[in-house]
N, C-alpha and C positions, 0 to 999 in steps of 0.2 A: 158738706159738699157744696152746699148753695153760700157758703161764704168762701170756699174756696177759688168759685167761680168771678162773686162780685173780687175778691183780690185780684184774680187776672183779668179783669176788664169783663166778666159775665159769660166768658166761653173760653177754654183752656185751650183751643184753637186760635184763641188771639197772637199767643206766644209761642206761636210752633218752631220758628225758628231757632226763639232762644233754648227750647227743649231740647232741640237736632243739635244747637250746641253743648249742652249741657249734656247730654249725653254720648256726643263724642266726644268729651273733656275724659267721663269718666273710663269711658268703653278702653279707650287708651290709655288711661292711666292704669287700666287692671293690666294692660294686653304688655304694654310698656316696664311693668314693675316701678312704677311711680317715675320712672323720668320726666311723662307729659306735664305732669306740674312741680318739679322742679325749677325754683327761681332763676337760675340759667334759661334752664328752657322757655319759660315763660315771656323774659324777658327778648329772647331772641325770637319768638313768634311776634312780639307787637315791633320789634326794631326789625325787623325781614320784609315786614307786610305794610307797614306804615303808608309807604308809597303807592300802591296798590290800593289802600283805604282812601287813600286822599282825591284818588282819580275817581273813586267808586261814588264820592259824596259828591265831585260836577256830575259825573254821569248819570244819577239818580235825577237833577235837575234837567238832562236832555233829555231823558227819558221819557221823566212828566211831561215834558212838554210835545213829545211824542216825535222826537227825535231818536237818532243815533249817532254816536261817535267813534270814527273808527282811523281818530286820524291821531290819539291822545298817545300811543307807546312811542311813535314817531315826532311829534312834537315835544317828548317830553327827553327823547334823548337827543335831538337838533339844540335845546334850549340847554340843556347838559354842557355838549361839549363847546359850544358858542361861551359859556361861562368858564368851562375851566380853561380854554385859549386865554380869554380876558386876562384872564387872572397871573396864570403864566406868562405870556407875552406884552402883556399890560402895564402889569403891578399894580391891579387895582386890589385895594381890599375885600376881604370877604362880602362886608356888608353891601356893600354896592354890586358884587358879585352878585349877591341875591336878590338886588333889585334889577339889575341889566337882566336877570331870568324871568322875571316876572314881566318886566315892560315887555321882552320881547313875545311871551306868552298872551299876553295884551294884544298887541300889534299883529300877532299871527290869530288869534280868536278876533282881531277884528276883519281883518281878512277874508276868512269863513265866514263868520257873520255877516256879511256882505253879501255875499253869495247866495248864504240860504234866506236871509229877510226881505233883503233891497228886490234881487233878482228871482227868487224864487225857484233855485234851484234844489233837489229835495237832498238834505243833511246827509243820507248815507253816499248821495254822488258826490257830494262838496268833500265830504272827510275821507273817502276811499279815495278821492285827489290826490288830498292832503299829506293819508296817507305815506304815497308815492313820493311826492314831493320835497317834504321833509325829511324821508328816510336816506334819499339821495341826497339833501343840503347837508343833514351829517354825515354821509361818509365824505362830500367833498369840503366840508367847512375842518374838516377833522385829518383828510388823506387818509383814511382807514386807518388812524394811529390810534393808538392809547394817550391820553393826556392826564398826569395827576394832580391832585392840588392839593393845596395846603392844608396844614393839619389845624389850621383854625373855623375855615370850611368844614371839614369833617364833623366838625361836632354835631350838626341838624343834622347828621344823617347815622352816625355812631359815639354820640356822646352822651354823656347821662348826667343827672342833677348832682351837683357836688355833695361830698361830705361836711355836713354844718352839726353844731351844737355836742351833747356829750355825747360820749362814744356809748351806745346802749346797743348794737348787736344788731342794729337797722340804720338806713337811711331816713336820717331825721326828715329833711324836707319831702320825700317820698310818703312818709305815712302824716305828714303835717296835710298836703295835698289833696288824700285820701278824707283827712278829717272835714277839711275845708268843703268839700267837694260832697259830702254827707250833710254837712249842716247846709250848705249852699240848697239843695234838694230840698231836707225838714220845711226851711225857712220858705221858700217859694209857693209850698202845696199850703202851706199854713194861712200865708197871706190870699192867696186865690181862693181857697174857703174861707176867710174874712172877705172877701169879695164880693165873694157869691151871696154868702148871709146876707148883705147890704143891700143888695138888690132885692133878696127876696128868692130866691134860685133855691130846685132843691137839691138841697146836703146831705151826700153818702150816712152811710154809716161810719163813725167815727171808727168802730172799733179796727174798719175796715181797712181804711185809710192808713191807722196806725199801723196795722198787720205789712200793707204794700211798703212802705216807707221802713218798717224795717228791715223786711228782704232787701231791697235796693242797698240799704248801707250797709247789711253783711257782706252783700257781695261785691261791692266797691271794696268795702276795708279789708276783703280780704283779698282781693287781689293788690291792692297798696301795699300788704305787711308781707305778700308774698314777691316782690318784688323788691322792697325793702331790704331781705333779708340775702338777697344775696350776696357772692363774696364780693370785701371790701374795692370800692371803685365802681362798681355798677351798681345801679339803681332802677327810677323811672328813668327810659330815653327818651332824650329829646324829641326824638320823632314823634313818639309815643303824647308828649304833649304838646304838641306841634296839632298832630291829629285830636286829640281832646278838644283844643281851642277852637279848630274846625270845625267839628260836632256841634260845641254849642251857639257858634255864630252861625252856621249855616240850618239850624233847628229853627233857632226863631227865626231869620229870613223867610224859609219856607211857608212858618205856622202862623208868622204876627206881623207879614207885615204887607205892604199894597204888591208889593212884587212877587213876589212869594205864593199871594192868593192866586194872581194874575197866570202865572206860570201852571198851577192847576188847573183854572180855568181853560185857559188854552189849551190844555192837552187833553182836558172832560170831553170839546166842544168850541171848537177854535169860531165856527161860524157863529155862534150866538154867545161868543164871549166877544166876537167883536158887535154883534148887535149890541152890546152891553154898554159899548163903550172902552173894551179894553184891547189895548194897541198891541195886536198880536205882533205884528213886528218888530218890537221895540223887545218884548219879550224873546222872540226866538234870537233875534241879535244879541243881547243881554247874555241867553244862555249858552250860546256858544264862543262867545267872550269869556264869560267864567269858568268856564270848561279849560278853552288852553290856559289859563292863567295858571289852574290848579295841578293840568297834566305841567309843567314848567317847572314848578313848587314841588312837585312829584319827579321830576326827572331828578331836579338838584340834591333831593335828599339821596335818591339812589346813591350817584355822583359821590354822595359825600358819605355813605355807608361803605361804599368798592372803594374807596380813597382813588378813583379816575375815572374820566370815561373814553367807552371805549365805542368803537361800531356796531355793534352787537344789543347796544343798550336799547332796553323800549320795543324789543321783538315779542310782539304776542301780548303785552298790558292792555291793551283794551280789550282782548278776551277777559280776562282777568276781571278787569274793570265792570265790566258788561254783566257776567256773569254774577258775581257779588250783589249785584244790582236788581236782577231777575230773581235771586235766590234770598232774597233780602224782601221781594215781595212788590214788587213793582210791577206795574200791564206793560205789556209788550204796546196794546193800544193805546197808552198815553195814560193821564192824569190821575193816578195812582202809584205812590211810592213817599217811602219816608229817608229821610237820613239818615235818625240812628237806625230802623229797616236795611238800609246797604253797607252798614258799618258791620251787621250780624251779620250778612249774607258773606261777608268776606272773610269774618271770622272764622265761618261757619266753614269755610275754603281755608283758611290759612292753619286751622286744625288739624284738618283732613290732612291735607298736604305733609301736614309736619306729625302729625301721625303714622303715616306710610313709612315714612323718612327712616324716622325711630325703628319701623319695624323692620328696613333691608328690603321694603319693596322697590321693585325697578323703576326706573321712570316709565316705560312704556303701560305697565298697569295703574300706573298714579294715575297717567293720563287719560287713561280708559274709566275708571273710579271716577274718577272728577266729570266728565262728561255723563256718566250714569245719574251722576247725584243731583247735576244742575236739570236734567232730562227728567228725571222722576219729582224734582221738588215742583215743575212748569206744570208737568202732567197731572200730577195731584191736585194742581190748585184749577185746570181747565175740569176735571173733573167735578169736583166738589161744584163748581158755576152750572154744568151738565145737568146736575141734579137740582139744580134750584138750592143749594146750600150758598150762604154764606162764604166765598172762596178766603183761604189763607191771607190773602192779598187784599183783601173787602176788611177782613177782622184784623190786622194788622194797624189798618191807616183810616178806620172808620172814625175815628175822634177827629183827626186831624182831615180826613176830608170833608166831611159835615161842618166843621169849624170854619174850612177854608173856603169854602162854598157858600155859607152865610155871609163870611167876611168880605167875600167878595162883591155880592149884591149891595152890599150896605157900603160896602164903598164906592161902587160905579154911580146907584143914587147921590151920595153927600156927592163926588164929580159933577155931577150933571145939575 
């Protein structure tokens, strides 16, 4: 028991979230008769949700920062249809397509950003503007039409990794990925305890380490080889690593670098992070800049998964967003929360939902369900704090906030 514990980080509470998923992977796959993990299925839970994950990893950083965002469903479908006009009325190609969404995601997060850092207005009134705002620029930049776009577009938002190499009953590049992506893991923890030795640091139990490092690559590869194997044409989508490559750039941002501490900081204790030295506003600007960047990025895939857009698009995502993010283990009061933390919390959502689905539940109880669950995971973890317990949200992000909290100091001194 006492090594089961040191594999989940010393308390089986650390990983409650991934449990809440894993057990409604399998609750559904009994309730289901195995549809829920069906490579179909599977595949069309991370291409459904992608866009919603993508929002949930800025929102995770407004959060920290002890922020809110409530202007990201509306920015993300203003930057939607503003792109597929381009594109139709234009004749620009895709790829510039995708950068006119980003710039303007830029341009409108700097805007906000202005607002909440320069002027000091408080994020939930800047983004309930914005809100407003943008929801009216798309229906008028749009005329409440539908617009399509091309089927080269489409692919970031419903297209998947070609068929490569011999035909063996999988998607070669799909489980190459998977492989990569295991050894990528091996190799990092390997070198970090070569690290560690070298200074002197003390080193886990090996056997232990070995133990955690194989779970992770079972359950990577088998979600590769089960996605993999679906019928020929589908594979990993796009979106699908679109969001991976998110994940791992906006991980280390967070955990390794000046910005990233900074953004903790500010949200732990904004007044003696600036005693510190560190430019709280420069930070909250930053973060609501990266925020519409990513809702933009997030609209376009939509966009390119519906083959149009339309007026409708971006109604209710930052719920979404929001919640993934609370359920993933983040304070409501600021400077706690992780990214892969919001990526579970959405999964943990994008299950549920597609679970119900499967079963012929109506929307009105989905939406009742879903509200229950984001409601009992907040209240469980205010309670557990109640008691003087370690909250879900403390054992979650407790590496990663003591990391970024030392890191911080040590670098406002080397500053100074």
């Amino acid at each position: 028991m006492n090594k089961l514990k040191e594999i989940f980080g010393g308390d089986t509470r650390q990983f409650g979230m991934i449990f809440a998923l894993v057990f409604l992977i399998v609750l559904f796959q009994f309730l289901t008769d195995g549809l829920t993990l069906d490579p179909g299925n599977v595949i069309n839970i991370f291409q459904g949700n992608s866009y919603i994950l993508v929002m949930a990893i800025g929102m995770v950083l407004v959060i920290i920062a002890g922020h809110i965002d409530l202007s990201v469903g509306s920015i993300a479908a203003f930057a939607g249809i503003v792109v597929a006009i381009a594109m139709r009325d234009w004749g620009i190609p895709w790829w510039l397509g995708i950068l006119l969404g980003l710039g303007i995601g830029a341009v409108v997060g700097a805007w906000q950003g202005f607002w909440v850092a320069v002027v000091g207005i408080p994020a939930f009134i800047v983004t309930l503007a914005g809100m407003l705002i943008f929801r009216g620029a798309n229906q008028y930049v749009g005329k409440s039409n539908t617009v399509p776009v091309g089927e080269e577009f489409q692919r970031i938002g419903a297209g998947y990794l070609p068929e490569w190499g011999p035909r063996t009953g999988y998607n070669n590049l799909t489980v190459l990925i998977g492989i990569l992506v295991c050894a990528a893991i091996v190799f990092g923890t390997l070198r970090n305890r070569r690290n560690q030795k070298k200074i002197g640091a003390e080193l886990g139990d090996p056997m232990v380490m070995w133990m955690r490092l194989a779970l992770i690559s079972v359950a990577i590869l088998a979600v590769a080889f089960l996605m993999a194997s679906g019928r020929r044409g589908t594979s990993l989508p796009i979106s699908a690593l679109i969001l991976g490559g998110l994940v791992l750039l906006y991980g280390f941002i967070s955990t390794r670098t000046i910005i990233g501490r900074h953004i903790y900081a500010v949200g732990g204790n904004r007044h003696a992070a600036e005693l510190s030295g560190v430019r709280s506003k420069r930070v909250n600007f930053l973060v609501m800049m990266n925020m519409a960047i990513l809702a933009s990025l997030a609209g376009m895939m939509f966009v390119a998964r519906s083959n149009a857009s339309g007026p409708f698009d971006g109604v209710g995502w930052e719920l979404d967003a929001i919640a993934a993010v609370f359920i993933g283990g983040a304070a409501v009061t600021g400077g706690v929360g992780t990214v892969v933390g919001a990526v579970i919390g959405g999964l943990v959502m994008a299950v549920l939902n597609n679970g119900l689905q499967l079963l012929g539940v109506g929307a009105d109880m989905t939406q009742i369900i879903k509200g229950l669950v984001l409601l009992a995971a907040v209240a469980f973890d205010v309670y557990n704090k109640s008691q003087g317990r370690r909250s879900i949200t403390g054992l979650l992000t407790q590496n990663f906030g003591r990391r970024a909290t030392q890191d911080t100091t040590e670098t406002v001194k080397q500053e100074s």
